[in-house]
N, C-alpha and C positions, 0 to 999 in steps of 0.2 A: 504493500500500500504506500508504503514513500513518504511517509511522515515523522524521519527518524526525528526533526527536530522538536516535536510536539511531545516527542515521548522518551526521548533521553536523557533527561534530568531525574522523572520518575523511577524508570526500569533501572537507570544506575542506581539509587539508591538502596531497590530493591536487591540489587546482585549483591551490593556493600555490606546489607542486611544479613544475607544469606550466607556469606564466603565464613565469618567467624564461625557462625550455627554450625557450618559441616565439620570444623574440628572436634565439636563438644555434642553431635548430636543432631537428630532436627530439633526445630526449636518449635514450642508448644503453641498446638493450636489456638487461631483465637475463642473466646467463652462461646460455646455452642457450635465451633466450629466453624467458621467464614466461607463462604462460598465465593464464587467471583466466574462470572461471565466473562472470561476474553473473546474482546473481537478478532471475530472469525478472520480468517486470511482468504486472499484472494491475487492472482496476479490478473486476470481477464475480467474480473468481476468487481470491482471495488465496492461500488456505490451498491449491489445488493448487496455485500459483506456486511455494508456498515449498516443498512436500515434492520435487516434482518438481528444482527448482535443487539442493537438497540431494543427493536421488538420480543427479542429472548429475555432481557434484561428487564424490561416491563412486567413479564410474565414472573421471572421467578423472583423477584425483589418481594419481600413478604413471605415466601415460601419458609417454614424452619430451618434453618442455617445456613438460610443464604442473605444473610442480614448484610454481605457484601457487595450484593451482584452489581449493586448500581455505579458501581465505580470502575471507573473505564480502563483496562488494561489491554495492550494489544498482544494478539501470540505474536504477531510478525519481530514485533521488538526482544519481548522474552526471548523468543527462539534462539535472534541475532545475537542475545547478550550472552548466551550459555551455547554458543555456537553449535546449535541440535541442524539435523537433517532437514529437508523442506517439510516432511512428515515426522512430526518430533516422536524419538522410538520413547519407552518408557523411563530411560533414566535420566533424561532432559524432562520427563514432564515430573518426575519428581524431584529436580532441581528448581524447577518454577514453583509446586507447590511450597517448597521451603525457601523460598525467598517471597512468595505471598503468604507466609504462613497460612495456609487455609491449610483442609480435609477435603476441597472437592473444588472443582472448576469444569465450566462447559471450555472446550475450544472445537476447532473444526476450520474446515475449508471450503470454500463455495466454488467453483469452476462452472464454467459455460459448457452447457449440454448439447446444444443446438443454436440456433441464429439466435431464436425468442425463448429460450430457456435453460437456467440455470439449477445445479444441484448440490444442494447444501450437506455436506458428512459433517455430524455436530457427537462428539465422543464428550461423557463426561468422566471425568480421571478423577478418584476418590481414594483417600489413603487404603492402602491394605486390602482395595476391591478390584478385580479384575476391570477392563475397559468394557464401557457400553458404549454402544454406539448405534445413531439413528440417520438414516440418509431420506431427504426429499429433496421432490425434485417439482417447481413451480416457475411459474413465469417471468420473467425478468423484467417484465413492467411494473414490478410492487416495490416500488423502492421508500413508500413512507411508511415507518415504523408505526403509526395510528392507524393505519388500512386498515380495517375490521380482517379482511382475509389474511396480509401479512400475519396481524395480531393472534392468528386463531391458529394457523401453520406455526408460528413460535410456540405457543400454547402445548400443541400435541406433540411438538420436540422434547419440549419442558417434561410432560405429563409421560412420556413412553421414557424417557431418560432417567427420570426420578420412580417413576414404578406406580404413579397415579393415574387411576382413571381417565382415562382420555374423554374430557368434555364433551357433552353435547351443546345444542345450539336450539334456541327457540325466540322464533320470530313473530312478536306480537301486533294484528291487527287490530282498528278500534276505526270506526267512521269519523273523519272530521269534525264532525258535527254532533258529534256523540256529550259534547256538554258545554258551559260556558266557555272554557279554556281552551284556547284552539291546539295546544298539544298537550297532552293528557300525560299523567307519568303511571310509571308501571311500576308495580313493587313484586319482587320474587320472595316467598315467607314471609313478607313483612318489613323487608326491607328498601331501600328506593333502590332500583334499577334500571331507570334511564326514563327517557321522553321519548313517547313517539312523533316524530319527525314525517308530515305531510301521510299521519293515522297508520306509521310501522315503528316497530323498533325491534333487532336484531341485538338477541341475551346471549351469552355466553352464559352458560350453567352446568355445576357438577351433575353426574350422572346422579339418580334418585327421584324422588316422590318431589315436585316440587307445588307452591301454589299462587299462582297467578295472578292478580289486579289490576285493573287498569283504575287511574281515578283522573275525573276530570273536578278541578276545584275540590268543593267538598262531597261530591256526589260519585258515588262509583259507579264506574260504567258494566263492571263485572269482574267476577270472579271464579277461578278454574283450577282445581287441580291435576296434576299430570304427573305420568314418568317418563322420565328421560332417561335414553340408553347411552352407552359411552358411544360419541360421534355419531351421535343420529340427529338430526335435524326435525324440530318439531315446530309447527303451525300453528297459532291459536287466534281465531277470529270473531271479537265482540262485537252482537251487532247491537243499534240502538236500543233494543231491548233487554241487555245486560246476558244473554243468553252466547254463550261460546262454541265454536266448531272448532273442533281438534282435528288435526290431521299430521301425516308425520311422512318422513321420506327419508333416507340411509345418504350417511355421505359415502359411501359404501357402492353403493347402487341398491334398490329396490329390489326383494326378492322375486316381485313378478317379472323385474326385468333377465335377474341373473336366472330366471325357467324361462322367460321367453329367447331368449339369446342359447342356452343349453340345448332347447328342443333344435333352432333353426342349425345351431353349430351338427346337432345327431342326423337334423335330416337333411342338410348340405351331404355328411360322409355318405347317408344312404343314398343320395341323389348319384354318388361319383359311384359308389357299387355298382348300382343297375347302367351306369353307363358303362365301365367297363365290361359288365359280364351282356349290356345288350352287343358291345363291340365284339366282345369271344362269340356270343352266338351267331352271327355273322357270317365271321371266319369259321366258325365249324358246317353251317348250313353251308354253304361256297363249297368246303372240301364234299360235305356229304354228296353232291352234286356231282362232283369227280366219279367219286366212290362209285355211285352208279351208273355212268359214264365209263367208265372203266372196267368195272368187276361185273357188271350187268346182271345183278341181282335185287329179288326181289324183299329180299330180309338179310341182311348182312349175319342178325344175331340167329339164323336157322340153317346149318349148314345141310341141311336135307333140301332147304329149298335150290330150283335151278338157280347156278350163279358160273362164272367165268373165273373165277381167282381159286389162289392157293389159302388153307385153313389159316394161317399167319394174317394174310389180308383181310379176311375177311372180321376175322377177329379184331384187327386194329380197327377196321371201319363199324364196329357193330361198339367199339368204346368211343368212336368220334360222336356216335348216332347219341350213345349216351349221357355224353358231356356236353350235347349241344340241347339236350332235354334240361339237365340239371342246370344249364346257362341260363336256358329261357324261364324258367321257375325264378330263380335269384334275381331276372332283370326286373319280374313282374311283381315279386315280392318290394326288393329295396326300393322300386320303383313307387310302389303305394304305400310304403310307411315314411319316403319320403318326404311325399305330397304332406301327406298326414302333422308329419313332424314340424314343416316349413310354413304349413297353414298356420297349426296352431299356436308355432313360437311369433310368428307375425301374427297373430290374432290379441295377444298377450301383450305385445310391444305394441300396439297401436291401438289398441285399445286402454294405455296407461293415462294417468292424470298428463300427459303432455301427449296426447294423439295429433293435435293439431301440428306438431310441428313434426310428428314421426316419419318418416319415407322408407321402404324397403324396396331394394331394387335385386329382382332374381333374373340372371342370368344365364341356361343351361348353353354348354358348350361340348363340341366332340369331333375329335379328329381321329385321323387311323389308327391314333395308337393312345391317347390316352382321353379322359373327359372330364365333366362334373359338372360345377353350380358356381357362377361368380355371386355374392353375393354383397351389397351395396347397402348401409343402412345409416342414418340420418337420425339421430334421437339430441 
């Protein structure tokens, strides 16, 4: 990141700290253990390193023993000061925690994935604990640390790193006009939890039983209780009559989606069966054609009946007769469980709360030698 001057006053100090302790020992934790978020590295990526560190830093500050996180240390400088690898191995990272005297630190690397996207490896290093580590991978347009989405992607780093429940999400509607107060607040258990803004507001909430309010001035618009699963995203809509619609969706994906997408993925393979075994049947029908062209019989599989050929021939062609039966059986089969599988998983997928925007595009294709099903799909 190229800011040695911004942080070499600090990081020295730190090393100067650190150099006596290793003769005598590490030196003892701070009370309850100091935590500290270093900013992430980056050589391609700067500007998300830094919004994203900051967004990490928001999330775990309050956490139990991370009564440190908010104060800004960068890995790029630690590293350079304890001359560690560009991936610092473990005995560089526990030269860093003893010269932050902590017990735990997030650090990590962001790199560019693609043109428009980047991916974040965030390891957090804790005394006497093996490494964990969590990698995502999000857009490179989030570069402000208060972005509800950034915020939420720091969150589940946070929450899978530390061993917590990964949050859900509930986004509360209420009518504009729902009371005097043109934006109404929302209280989660009882407590204030935000404004709805033009009649929404998007909560961030631990997984559990939660209960809902919306109040306009001193008048409440409604009240709901719910549960929320870890990273499920839930709905909840007051309408002028204080009455609420819950509804909910998987940040996950939807499990009518992950059945309707399973059946069309079963009956794409059945779709490519029956074309290859309609292909063999084919080629088998073509040779039978020979066969009796050649051997000039009337039953290949009855050697009593009149025929032209040797018992070898006739034999090979009475197993062509019969693989080109067992061809046409499997074409007609995969062929209709196909159908079956590709209706119903499109039936499933476009019939979901977003049909309006659904599209499936089926394809079949088939050349000499191989075939199947392109399949196109827009959700």
């Amino acid at each position: 990141m190229h800011r040695w001057g911004a942080w070499l006053l600090p990081v020295a100090a730190l090393v100067a700290a650190a150099r006596p302790a290793a003769a005598e020992g590490p030196p003892a934790s701070a009370p309850g253990g100091a935590g500290y978020v270093l900013t992430l590295d980056s050589r391609d990526s700067e500007r998300q390193a830094l919004s994203l560190s900051a967004a990490i830093r928001l999330r775990a500050q309050g956490l139990p023993g991370w009564d440190s996180a908010t104060r800004e240390v960068s890995l790029e400088m630690m590293s350079a000061a304890f001359r560690c690898p560009p991936r610092p191995d473990p005995a560089c990272l526990d030269r860093i925690g003893d010269a932050l005297k902590a017990d735990r630190f997030m650090w990590g690397l962001v790199r560019r994935s693609s043109s428009r996207q980047v991916t974040a490896e965030v390891h957090l290093w804790e005394r006497g604990h093996p490494d964990a580590v969590v990698a995502e991978a999000y857009g490179d347009h989030l570069v402000d640390p208060n972005d509800f989405v950034l915020r939420r992607l720091a969150g589940r780093i946070v929450d899978r790193l530390t061993g917590r429940p990964v949050a859900g999400v509930i986004t509360v509607r209420a009518p504009a006009e729902a009371g005097t107060k043109p934006d109404p607040d929302v209280a989660i258990d009882g407590a204030p939890a935000g404004t709805l803004v033009q009649g929404q507001a998007v909560i961030e909430v631990r997984p559990g039983r939660h209960a809902i309010e919306v109040n306009a001035g001193t008048r409440s618009v409604g009240r709901q209780e719910m549960d929320v699963e870890p990273g499920v995203d839930r709905v909840v809509s007051f309408g002028g009559g204080g009455d609420a619609a819950v509804e909910g969706r998987s940040s996950r994906g939807s499990t009518r989606a992950i059945i309707g997408w399973g059946m069309i993925g079963l009956g794409a393979v059945a779709a490519v069966v029956g074309t290859v075994e309609a292909l063999r049947f084919v080629s088998l029908r073509s040779e039978n054609t020979d066969d009796h062209e050649r051997l000039r019989a009337d039953d290949f599989c009855d050697p009593s009946r009149p025929h032209g050929g040797t018992a070898a021939e006739l034999s090979a062609a009475c197993d062509r007769l019969h693989d080109a039966s067992h061809a046409r059986t499997i074409e007609i089969v995969s062929y209709g469980a196909g159908a079956v599988l590709l209706g119903g998983g499109a039936a499933l997928l476009l019939t979901g709360p977003r049909r309006e925007k659904a599209q499936i595009e089926l394809t079949p294709f088939a050349t000499a030698h191989t075939g199947g099903v392109r399949i196109h799909g827009t959700f």
